[in-house]
C-alpha positions, -999 to 999 in steps of 0.1 A, spaced: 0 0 0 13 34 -8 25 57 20 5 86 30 23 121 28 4 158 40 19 185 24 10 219 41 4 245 19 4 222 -8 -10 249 -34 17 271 -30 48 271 -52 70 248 -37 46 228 -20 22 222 -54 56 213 -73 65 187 -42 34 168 -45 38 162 -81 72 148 -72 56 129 -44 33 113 -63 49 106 -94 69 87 -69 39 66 -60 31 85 -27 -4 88 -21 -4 129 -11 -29 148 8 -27 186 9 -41 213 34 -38 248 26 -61 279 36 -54 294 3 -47 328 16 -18 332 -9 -23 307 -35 -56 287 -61 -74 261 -61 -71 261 -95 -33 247 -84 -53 217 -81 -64 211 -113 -27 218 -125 -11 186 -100 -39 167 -119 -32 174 -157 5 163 -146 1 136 -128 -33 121 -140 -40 121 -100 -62 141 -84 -48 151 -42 -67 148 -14 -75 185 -6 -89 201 24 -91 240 29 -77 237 68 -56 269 88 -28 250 105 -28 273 132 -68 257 141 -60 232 163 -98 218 159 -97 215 121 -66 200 119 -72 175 144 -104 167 121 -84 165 97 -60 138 109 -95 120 120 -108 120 85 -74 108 71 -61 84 90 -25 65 85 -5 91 73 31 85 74 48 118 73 44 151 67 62 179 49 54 211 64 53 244 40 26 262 53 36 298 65 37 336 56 70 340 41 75 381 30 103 395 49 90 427 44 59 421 53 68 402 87 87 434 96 52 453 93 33 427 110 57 406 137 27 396 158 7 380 124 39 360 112 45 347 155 13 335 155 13 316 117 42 303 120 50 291 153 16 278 161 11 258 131 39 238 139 32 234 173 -3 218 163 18 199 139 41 187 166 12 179 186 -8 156 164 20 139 154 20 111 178 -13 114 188 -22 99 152 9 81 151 29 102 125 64 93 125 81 116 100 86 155 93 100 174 71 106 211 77 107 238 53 132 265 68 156 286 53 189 299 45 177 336 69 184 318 98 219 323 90 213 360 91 245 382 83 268 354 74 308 356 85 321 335 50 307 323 16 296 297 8 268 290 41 274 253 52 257 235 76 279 245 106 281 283 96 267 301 131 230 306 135 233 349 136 204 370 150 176 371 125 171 399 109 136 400 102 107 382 120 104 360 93 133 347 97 128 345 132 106 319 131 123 299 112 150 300 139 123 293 167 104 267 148 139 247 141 146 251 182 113 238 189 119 204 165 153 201 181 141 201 217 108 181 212 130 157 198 154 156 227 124 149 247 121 118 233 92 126 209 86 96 192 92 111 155 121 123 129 125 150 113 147 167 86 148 205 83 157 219 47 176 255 47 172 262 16 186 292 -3 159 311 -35 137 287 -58 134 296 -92 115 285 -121 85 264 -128 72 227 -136 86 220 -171 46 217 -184 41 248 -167 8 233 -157 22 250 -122 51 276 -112 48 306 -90 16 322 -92 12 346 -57 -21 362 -51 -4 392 -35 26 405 -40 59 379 -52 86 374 -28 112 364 -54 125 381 -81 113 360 -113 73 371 -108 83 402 -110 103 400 -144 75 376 -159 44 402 -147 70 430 -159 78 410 -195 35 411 -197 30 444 -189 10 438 -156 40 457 -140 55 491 -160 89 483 -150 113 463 -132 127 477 -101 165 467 -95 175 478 -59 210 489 -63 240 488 -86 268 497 -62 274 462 -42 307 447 -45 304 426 -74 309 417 -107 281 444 -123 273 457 -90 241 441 -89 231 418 -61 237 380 -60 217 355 -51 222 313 -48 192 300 -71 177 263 -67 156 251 -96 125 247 -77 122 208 -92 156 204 -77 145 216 -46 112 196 -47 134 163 -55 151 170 -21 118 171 -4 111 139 -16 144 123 -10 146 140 26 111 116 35 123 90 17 156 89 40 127 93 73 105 65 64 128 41 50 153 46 82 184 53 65 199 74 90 203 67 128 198 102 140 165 113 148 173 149 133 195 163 104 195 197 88 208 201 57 210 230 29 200 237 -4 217 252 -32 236 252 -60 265 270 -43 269 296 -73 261 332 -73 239 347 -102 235 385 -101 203 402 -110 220 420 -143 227 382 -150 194 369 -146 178 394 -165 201 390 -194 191 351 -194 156 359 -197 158 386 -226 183 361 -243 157 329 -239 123 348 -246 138 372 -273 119 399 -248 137 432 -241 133 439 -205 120 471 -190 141 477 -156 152 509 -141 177 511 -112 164 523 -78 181 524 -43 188 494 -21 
């Protein structure tokens, strides 16, 4: 019988390209999201690719009643790879209390149900900001854990304290936490890809809505760091890549290949592009001149 995976905020842009990964892998894959940044419509997009419709249920993580009807309704799931969060820096800064309260207290309902429904397996989707200000590059897994510099980033620190110490407890689960650096790109049937409802957190919604005229021009926020065309630079992950590690990361949790009980590891390429670069790549594959002025950092 097929495994069971949930994928939290499994209609958003990682999480939608994950479960196409999972179940082309023969997963059977339930999703909860409550939509607040992404379609339904996503939905019908896992489907066309996969010829598999998801179990989907529109649950809040942070409800500690829904979910736990949730886990009732479904029973036997196996493991579960947790996306579901508000993720804009910027907007975190604005709104501290908002992003305490989504993203700690989702996992902690998470954490929570887990052994009551006999979930053995977690997956953690955290990030490369809990290595705030770096000292060297490239960020390994040992680099120092800085002060966050945003409350988004935060609670990603929090939320990875939290796993570590329930599972020094003696929680009866795994878990592997993924620090992973900026997704890019989209499914290659571009049934799916990264389709915000408010405003895009990464730089490539911006150029696309900018190409299409939903935006009159592209705002690049500085020429004067210290590099190559002055431009900032960023590690990009293929977001398949990074859905592939997702994958891999409950495989290694279910299957038992590793003793320890928690592991951490990051994701990237471990090369640099700069904005100036990545423009020049899409005006060079689409054919499209690009409209961007340069504004202040």
């Amino acid at each position: 019988m097929a495994k069971k995976i949930l994928v939290t905020g499994g209609t958003g842009y990682i999480g939608s390209h994950t479960v196409v990964v999972l179940q082309e892998a023969g997963y059977e894959v339930l999703i909860i999201d409550n939509l607040s940044n992404s379609s339904i419509d996503v939905i019908e997009g896992i489907t066309r690719i996969t010829g598999i419709r998801p179990v989907f249920e529109k649950v809040d993580c942070t409800d500690m009643d829904g979910m736990r009807a949730f886990f009732e309704k479904y029973p036997g799931i196996d493991g579960i790879i947790h996306f579901a969060a508000s993720k804009s820096v910027n907007e975190s800064v604005r709104k501290p209390l908002l992003y305490y309260r989504n993203n700690i207290v989702s996992l902690l309902n998470i954490l929570e149900l887990m052994p009551e429904f006999n979930v053995k397996g977690l997956v953690f989707s955290s990030s490369c900001t809990v290595y705030g200000e770096p000292d060297k590059n490239p960020i390994d897994e040992d680099a120092p854990i800085k002060p966050a510099t945003s409350p988004y980033g935060n609670t990603k620190q929090i939320n990875e304290e939290i796993i570590r110490d329930y599972i020094h407890s003696g929680a009866p689960i795994k878990s592997i936490i993924l620090r992973y650096f900026n997704p890019i790109g989209a499914h290659p049937s571009a049934e799916i890809g990264e389709l915000p409802i408010g405003e895009p957190q990464n730089l490539v919604p911006y150029i696309t809505q900018t190409a299409i005229g939903i935006r009159p021009y592209l705002k690049v926020f500085g020429n004067d760091y210290n590099t190559p065309d002055g431009t900032c630079i960023r590690d990009f992950i293929d977001v398949m890549d990074l859905s592939r590690a997702h994958l891999v990361a409950m495989d290694r949790i279910l299957e038992d290949k590793s003793d320890e009980k928690m592991e951490i590891f990051n994701l990237g390429t471990g090369r640099g592009v700069s904005v100036m670069e990545l423009i020049r790549v899409f005006e060079n594959v689409t054919g499209k001149p690009l409209n961007y002025q340069i504004v202040g950092r």
